[in-house]
N, C-alpha and C positions, 0 to 999 in steps of 0.2 A: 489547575494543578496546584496541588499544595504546597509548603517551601518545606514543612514537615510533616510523618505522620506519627501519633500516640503508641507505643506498645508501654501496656499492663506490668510491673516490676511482676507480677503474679504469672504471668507469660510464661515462663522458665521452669514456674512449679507445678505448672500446669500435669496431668497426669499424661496427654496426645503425647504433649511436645517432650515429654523425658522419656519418650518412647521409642521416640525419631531418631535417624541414622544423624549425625554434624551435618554429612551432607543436607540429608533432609531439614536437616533445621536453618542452614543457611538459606535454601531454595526457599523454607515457607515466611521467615523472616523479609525477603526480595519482595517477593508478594502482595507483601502487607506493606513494602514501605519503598517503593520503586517508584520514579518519579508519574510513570501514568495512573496511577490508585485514585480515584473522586471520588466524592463524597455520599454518592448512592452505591460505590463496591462495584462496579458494575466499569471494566476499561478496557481498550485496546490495547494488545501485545502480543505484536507477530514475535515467530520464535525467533526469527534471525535476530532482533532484537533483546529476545532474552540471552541467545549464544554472546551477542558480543558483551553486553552487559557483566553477565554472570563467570566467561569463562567458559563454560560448558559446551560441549558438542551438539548436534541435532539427536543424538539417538540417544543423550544422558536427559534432553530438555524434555522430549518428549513420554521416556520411562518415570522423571519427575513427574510431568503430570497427571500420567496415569496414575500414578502411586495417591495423589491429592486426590484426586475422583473419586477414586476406589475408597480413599479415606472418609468421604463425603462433604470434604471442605471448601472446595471448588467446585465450579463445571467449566469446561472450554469450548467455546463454538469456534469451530474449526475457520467454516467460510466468512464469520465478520471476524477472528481473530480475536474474539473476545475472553474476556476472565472474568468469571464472577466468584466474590469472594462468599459464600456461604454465611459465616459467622457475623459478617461484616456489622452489622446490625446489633447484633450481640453486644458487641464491645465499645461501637464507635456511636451506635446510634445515638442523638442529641435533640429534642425538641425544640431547639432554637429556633425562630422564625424566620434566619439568616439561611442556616446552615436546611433546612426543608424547602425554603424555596430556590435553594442550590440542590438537592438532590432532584426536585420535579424538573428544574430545568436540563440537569446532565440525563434524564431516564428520554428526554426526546430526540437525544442522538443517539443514544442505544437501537443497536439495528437486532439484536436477536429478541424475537417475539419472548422467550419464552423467559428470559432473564427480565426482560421490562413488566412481566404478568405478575414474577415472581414480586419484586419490588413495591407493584401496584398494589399486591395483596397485602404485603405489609401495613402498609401505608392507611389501607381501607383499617385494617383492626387496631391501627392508633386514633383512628378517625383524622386522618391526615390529607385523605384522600378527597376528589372531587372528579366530578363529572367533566368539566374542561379537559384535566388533566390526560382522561386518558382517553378523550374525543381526540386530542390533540397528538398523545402518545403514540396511536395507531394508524395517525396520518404520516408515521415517517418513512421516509424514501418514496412515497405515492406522492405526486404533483398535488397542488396544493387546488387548481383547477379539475382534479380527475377527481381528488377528496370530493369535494361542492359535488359534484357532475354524479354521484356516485350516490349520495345520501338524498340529493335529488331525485334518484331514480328511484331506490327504492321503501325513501320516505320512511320507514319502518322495519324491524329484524322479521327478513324473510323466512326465518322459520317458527319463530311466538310470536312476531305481530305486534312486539314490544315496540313504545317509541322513546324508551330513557336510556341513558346507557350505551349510546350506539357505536359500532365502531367499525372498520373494514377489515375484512375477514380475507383470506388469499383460499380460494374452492380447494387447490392444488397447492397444498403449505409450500412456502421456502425453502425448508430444509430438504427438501425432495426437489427443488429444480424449478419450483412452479414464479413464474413474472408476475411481474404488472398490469399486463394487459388490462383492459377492460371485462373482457371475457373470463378471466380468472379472480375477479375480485366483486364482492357482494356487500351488504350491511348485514350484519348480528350483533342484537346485543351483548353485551361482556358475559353475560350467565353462557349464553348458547354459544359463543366462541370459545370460552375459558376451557368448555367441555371437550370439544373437538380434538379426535386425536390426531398426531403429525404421521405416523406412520405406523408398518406390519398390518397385520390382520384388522385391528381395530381403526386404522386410518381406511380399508378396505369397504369394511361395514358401513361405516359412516359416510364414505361418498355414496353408496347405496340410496340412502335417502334422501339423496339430491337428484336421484336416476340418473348417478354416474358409476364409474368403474374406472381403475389403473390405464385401462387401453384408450381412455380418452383425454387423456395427459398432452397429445402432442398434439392433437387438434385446437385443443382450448389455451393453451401456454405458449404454441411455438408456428402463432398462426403468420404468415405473411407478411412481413412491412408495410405498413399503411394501408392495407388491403381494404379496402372500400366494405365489404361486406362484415358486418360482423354476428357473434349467434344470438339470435332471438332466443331470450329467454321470457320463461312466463314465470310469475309467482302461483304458490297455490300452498293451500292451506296445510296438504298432506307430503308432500314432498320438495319443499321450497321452491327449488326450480324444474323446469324442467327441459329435458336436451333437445331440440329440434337439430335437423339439417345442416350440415355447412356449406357454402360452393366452393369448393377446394378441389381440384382436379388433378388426379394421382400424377399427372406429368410433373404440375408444377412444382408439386410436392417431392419428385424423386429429384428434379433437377435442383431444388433447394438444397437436398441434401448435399448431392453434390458441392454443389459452392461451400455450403459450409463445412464440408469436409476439409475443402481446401482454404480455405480461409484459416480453419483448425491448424493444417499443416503451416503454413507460411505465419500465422502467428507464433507456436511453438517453436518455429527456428528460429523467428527474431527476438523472444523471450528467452531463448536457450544464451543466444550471442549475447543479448545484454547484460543476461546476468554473468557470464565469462566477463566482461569488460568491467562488469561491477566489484569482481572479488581482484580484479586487475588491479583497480583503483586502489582498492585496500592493502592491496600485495604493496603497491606502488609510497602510500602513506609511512607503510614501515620503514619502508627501505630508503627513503627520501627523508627521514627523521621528522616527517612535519608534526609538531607541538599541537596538543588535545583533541587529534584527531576521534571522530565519536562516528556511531551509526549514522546520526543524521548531518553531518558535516560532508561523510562521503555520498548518503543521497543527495545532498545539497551541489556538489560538485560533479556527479552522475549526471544527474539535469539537465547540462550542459551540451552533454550528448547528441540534442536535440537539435542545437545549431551551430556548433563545432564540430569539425573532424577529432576525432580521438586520440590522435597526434597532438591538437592543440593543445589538449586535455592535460595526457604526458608530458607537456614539456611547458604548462602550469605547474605541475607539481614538483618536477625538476629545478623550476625559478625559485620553488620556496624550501628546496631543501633544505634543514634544519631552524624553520622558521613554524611558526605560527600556521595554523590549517586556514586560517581568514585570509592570511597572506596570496594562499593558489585562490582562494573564490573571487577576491577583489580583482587579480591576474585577470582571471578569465572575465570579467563583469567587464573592464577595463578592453580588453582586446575586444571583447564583442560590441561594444558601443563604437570601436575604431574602426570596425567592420572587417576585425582579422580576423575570420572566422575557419581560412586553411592554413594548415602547415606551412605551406610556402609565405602565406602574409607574413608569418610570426618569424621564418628564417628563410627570408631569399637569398635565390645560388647566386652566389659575385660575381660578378661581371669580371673579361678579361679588361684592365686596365683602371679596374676601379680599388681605392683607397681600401686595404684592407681591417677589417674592424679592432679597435683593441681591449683586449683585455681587462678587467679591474688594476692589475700590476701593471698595464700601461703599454706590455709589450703586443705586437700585431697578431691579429687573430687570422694568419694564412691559412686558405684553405687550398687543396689541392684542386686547380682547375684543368679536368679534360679537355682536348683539343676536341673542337665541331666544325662543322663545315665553314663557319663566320671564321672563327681561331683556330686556323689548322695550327701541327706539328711544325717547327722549325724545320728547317733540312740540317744537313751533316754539316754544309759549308759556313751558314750562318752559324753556326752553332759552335764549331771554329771558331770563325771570325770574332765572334764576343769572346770565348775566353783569350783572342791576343790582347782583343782592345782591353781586358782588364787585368790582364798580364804588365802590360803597358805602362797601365794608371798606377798597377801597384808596383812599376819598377820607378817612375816620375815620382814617386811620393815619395821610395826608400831615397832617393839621390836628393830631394829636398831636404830630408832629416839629417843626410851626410854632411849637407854642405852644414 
C-alpha cells in the first residue's frame, strides 16, 4: 500500500473528467487514490467498504460503478471484489526496476483470471514480461503440490502440444462456478488459454471440443469429497480430452444435495445474525463516542465474536465510551487472556452480604438483590424489629448531641 498516490494537475482539464457529475468526480478521484490502489491497478474493495469510506449508500456505490464500466474505465469482479483501473497504465505506468518487480509480485495475488491476463499482456508488449511470471501467475489459489502434480501429468498444452508457456487452465471457468478439483483443471499454453471463452454460446462451443457440454458441470466440479475415484481422462490430438464414465450413484448424489441444501440454510442464518451483530457493533461505536472508529477496527473487534459472548463484546465498547476504539480491542484482548470470555465473568451478580462495588466518585455501587431460596424475604416481624432497633440508635445518638 502506498502512503501516496500521483494525479496529473492535467486531470481536471481533461475532456472525461469535465464531463462528469461532482459526484462522479469525487467517486473517480476515491479510485485512483484510496488506500488499497497497487502498483499494477489491479485491488481489492468490498463495497461495504467503499460505503463507509466514501459516505455513500449500497445502491449510490453500486450505480457509481456501473456508470465507470459503462464509461470503460474500470471493470469489477463481483466474487473476488476486485477493481481494476483501466487507464492505470496510461498515467502511472514507470519502467523502474523497483516499481516492475512490485507490479509482478502484486499480479500473483490477483485472483480474477482475466484482470491478471490483462496485465500480462501489457507487460509482454513493453517486453517486461517472462515466462516464470505467468507460470507462477496462474498457479494461484491452486495448491502448490496440485500445480507440480498437474504439469506432471500432462507434461505438455493438451490441445497444441505446446511445451513453453504453460499454464493451468480451469475446463469449467471460475466465473461460472467451476473449483479446483483435479478433474476440472488441465495444462494450456497461454496462446490456447488466452483464447478460451468464459461464458454464453461461445463458452458452449468451445467445451464442445473437449467433448464436453454445460450438463456436465456438476459431475466434474461438484464431485464428492475425497472420493476415491476420480475421471479418467485421455489426451488426444483432436479433442484434448476426452470424457469417460464416472462411478457416482444417483442416491449419493440426491442425498448430497440434500445436505447441501441444509448446510446452505444453516449457513445463511448464521451469516444473516452475524452480519445483524456486525452493523450492531457499528450502531454501538456511534453511540459509545469511541474515537477513529474505521471498517477495519469494527472487523477487528467483530472477531471476537468467536470466543466471546456478544455481551462481552457490548460491554467492551461500553468500557471505552468516549475513548479511543484500541481502548475496547485491548478490553477484549485483556479479558480473553483472563479467561473472561461470559458476561457473568466480566459482571458477576453480588452476592447477599458481600462488600458492594464503588464507583469512580467513590460512592457504593448497590445493586438490587432478589430474594432465592439461600436469601429468602425477611418476614413482617423482623422487619419491624430493625426499623425499632434503628429508631433506637437514631434516638441514643440525638440525646448524645443534646447532652
Amino acid at each position: 500500500m502506498a502512503v501516496y498516490r500521483q494525479i496529473q494537475v492535467s486531470f481536471w482539464q481533461d475532456p472525461f473528467v469535465i464531463g462528469l457529475t461532482p459526484e462522479e468526480k469525487y467517486f473517480y478521484i476515491y479510485l485512483m487514490s484510496n488506500s488499497k490502489t497497487t502498483q499494477c491497478g489491479i485491488y481489492e474493495l468490498p463495497k461495504r467498504v467503499m460505503e463507509f469510506e466514501t459516505g455513500y449508500n449500497r445502491e449510490t456505490i453500486d450505480k457509481l460503478l456501473l456508470r465507470f464500466i459503462d464509461y470503460g474505465k474500470i471493470l469489477y469482479h463481483d466474487p473476488s471484489q476486485e477493481i481494476m483501473l483501466l487507464n492505470w497504465y496510461k498515467y502511472n505506468f514507470l519502467k523502474s526496476p523497483k516499481v516492475v518487480s512490485k507490479i509482478k509480485q502484486e499480479l500473483l495475488t490477483v485472483k480474477a483470471d482475466r484482470f491478471r491476463e490483462k496485465v500480462l499482456c501489457i507487460l509482454e508488449e513493453t517486453g517486461l514480461s517472462d515466462k516464470t511470471l505467468y507460470r507462477m501467475a496462474n498457479k494461484t489459489e491452486i495448491p502448490r503440490t496440485m500445480a507440480n502434480h498437474l504439469f506432471e501429468r500432462d507434461k505438455t498444452c493438451v490441445r497444441c502440444g505446446s511445451d513453453s508457456d504453460l499454464t493451468i487452465d480451469h475446463i469449467f471457468p471460475r466465473n461460472i462456478g467451476g473449483t479446483n478439483v483435479e478433474e476440472n483443471l488441465r495444462v494450456l499454453c497461454r496462446s490456447c488459454n488466452s483464447k478460451r471463452p468464459t461464458i454464453g454460446k461461445a463458452l458452449e462451443d468451445d467445451l464442445l471440443i473437449d467433448g464436453l457440454s454445460l450438463n456436465d458441470f456438476e459431475k466434474i466440479c461438484q464431485l464428492i469429497p475425497n472420493q476415491k475415484n476420480s475421471i479418467p481422462y485421455q489426451k488426444s490430438d483432436s479433442i484434448g480430452y476426452q470424457e469417460n464414465s464416472i462411478p457416482y450413484r444417483q442416491e449419493e448424489k440426491e442425498e448430497e444435495k440434500e445436505e447441501e441444501k441444509e448446510e446452505e440454510k444453516a449457513s445463511d442464518s448464521l451469516s444473516s445474525s452475524n452480519s445483524d451483530f456486525k452493523d450492531e457493533i457499528t450502531k454501538m461505536t456511534k453511540d459509545y463516542d469511541l474515537q477513529q472508529a474505521s471498517i477495519y477496527s469494527i472487523d477487528q473487534i467483530y472477531a471476537f465474536h468467536r470466543v466471546v459472548e456478544n455481551e462481552v463484546i457490548t460491554a467492551a465498547l461500553k468500557k471505552a465510551s468516549g475513548k479511543h476504539v484500541n481502548y475496547a480491542v485491548n478490553t477484549l484482548t485483556n479479558w480473553v487472556k483472563e479467561g473472561k470470555t461470559k458476561i457473568i465473568d466480566i459482571n458477576p451478580p453480588l452476592k447477599v452480604g458481600a462488600a458492594p462495588l464503588r464507583t469512580p466518585g467513590g460512592k457504593p455501587q448497590i445493586e438490587v438483590v432478589k430474594p432465592t431460596e439461600e436469601a429468602p424475604v425477611v418476614s413482617q416481624e423482623e422487619l419491624e424489629e430493625m426499623i425499632r432497633f434503628a429508631e433506637e440508635m437514631q434516638s441514643s445518638t440525638n440525646n448524645k448531641r443534646g447532652a
